[in-house]
N, C-alpha and C positions, 0 to 999 in steps of 0.2 A: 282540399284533402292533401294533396305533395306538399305545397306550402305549412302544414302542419305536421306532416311527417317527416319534413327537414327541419323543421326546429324541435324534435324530435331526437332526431340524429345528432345534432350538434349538441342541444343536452346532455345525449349519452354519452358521446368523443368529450364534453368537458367538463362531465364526473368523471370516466375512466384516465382522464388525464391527470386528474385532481387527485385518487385515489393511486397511482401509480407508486411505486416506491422510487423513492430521491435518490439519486445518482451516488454513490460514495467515493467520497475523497480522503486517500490516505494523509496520517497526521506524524510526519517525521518525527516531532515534539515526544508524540504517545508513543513514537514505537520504537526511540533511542532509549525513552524509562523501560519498556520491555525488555530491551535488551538488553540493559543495562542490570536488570532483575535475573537478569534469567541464560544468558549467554557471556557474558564479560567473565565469569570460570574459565570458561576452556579459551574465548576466541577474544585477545587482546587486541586491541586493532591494529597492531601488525600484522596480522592477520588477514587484514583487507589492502593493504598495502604491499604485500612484498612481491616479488615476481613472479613465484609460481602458482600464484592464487589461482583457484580452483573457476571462480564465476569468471564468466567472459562475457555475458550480456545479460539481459534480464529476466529472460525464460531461466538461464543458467540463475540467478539470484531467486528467484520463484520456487524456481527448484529443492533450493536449498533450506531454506527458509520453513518449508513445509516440511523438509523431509525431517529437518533435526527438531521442530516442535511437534512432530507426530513420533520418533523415535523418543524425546524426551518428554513422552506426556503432558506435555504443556495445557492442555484444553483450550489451545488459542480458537479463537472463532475467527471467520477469514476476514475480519477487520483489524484485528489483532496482526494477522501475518502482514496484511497489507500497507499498515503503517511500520511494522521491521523493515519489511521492504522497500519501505518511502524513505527510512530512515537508512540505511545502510546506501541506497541509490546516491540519496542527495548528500549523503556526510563523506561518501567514499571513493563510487563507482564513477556515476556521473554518466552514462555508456552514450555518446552518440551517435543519432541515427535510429536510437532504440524508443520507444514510447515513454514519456513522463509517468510517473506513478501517480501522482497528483495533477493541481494545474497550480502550484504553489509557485512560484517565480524565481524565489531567493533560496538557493539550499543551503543548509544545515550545516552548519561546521563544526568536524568530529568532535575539536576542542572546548567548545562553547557548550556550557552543564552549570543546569540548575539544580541536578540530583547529589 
């Protein structure tokens, strides 16, 4: 009877393992063409570059990021934000000390566009 109700259990831990939702990984790629669509108007990327830029870490870029695609109705979904995010980190920011947005290795350089 245990013997069966622990293979039981472990059945159950490895359908709800199976059925879990997959971890997401921001895609710099997707979210410099977002940006690129939808933000390059107002914020050139001197913008990320110059001294008295606004973000200072990555909550600071999180921040941001939601706040002006909720102000400009974007209808981004938060994979959407999450790859601007990825994209702006690894093309610009770079914060160390701060958490990766991806687990991507090589970032993004600003310059480099296939759009």
């Amino acid at each position: 009877m245990i013997k069966r109700d622990c293979k039981s259990i472990i059945a159950l831990l490895t359908c709800s393992a199976a059925l879990a939702a997959p971890v997401a990984h921001a895609d710099a790629v997707r979210g410099r063409a977002l940006y690129e669509q939808h933000c390059n108007l107002c914020h050139l990327s001197t913008a990320h570059v110059r001294a008295n830029h606004k973000v200072e870490n990555v909550q600071d870029l999180r921040h941001f990021v939601r706040r002006w695609s909720d102000y400009l109705k974007l209808g981004w979904a938060e994979e959407d934000r999450m790859d601007v995010e990825e994209y702006l980190h690894s093309a610009y920011y770079r914060f160390e000390g701060d958490p990766v947005l991806s687990d991507d290795p090589e970032p993004l350089a600003a310059e480099e566009s296939s759009y």
